[in-house]
N, C-alpha and C positions, 0 to 999 in steps of 0.2 A: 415529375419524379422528384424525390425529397430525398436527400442524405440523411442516415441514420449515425450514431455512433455506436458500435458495434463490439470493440473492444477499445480498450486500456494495456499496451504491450508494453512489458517487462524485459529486456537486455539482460540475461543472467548465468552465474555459472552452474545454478545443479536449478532446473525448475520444479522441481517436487518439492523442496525445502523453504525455496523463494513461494510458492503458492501454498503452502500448507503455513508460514508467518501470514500471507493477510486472510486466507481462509480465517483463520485465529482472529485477524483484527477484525474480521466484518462479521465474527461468528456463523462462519459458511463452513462446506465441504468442499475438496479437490474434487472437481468434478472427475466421474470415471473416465480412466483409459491416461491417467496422467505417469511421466515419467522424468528419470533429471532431467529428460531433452525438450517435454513440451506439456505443457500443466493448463488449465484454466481453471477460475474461480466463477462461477454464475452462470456458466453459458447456459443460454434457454433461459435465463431468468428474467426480471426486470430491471431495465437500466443495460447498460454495455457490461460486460463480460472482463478481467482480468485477465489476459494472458501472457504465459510466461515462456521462452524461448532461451533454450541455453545455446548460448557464443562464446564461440575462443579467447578475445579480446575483453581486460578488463575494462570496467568504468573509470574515465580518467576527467578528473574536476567533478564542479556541482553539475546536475540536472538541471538543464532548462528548463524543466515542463515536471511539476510534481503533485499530487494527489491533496487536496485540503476536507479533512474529515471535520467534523462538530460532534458535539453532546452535550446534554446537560450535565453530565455525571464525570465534569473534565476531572478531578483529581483519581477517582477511584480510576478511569479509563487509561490516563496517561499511566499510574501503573499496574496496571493490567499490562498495557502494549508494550513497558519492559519488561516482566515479565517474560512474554512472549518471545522476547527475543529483541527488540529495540532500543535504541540509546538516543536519550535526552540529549537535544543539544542546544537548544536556546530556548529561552521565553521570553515572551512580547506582550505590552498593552499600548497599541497605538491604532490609530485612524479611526477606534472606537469599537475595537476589537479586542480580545484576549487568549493568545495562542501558543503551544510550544511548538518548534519545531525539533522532530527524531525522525533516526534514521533505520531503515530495516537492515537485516542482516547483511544485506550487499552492500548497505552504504548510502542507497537511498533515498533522499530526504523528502519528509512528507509534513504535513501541519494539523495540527488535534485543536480546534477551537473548540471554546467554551460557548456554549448556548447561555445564556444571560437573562 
């Protein structure tokens, strides 16, 4: 028997708003039957699924464990995903990479590399 990964969960306050920004970033739909209290992005698709889960309790400090996106299309993408709703908050070219990190609406922090 083999472990799958299955989702990607979201800690958040309204989950319809938190999945309807990365629906946006991944160019997807809320999947149906989502609400502020429980959202997914993909389910039934390919790859693990997004999901979102609204909690009483804010996020307090950075995330240990964050999402790293690519493209070839880093300048027009990064803003797009402000746009959307995201705030820049660093960029990096090191260990032979080229990356910004932004955060989604709740704060978040995720990485948009450049495909090279």
């Amino acid at each position: 028997m083999s472990i799958t990964l299955e989702h990607v969960t979201f800690d958040c306050a309204d989950a319809t708003a938190l999945a309807t920004f990365w629906a946006g970033v991944l160019q997807q739909q809320v999947d149906a039957g989502g609400n502020q209290f429980f959202a997914t992005v993909n389910k039934g698709g390919d790859g693990p699924a997004l999901m979102f889960i609204q909690v009483p309790e804010g996020r307090n400090g950075k995330n240990r464990l964050h999402l790293d996106l690519a493209t070839a299309d880093w300048a027009a993408e990064i803003d797009r995903l402000v746009g959307l709703g995201a705030k820049r908050l660093d960029e990096y070219d090191e260990y032979g990479a080229h990356w910004v990190t932004l955060a989604d609406p709740e704060g978040n922090v995720f990485d948009l590399a450049e495909i090279r």
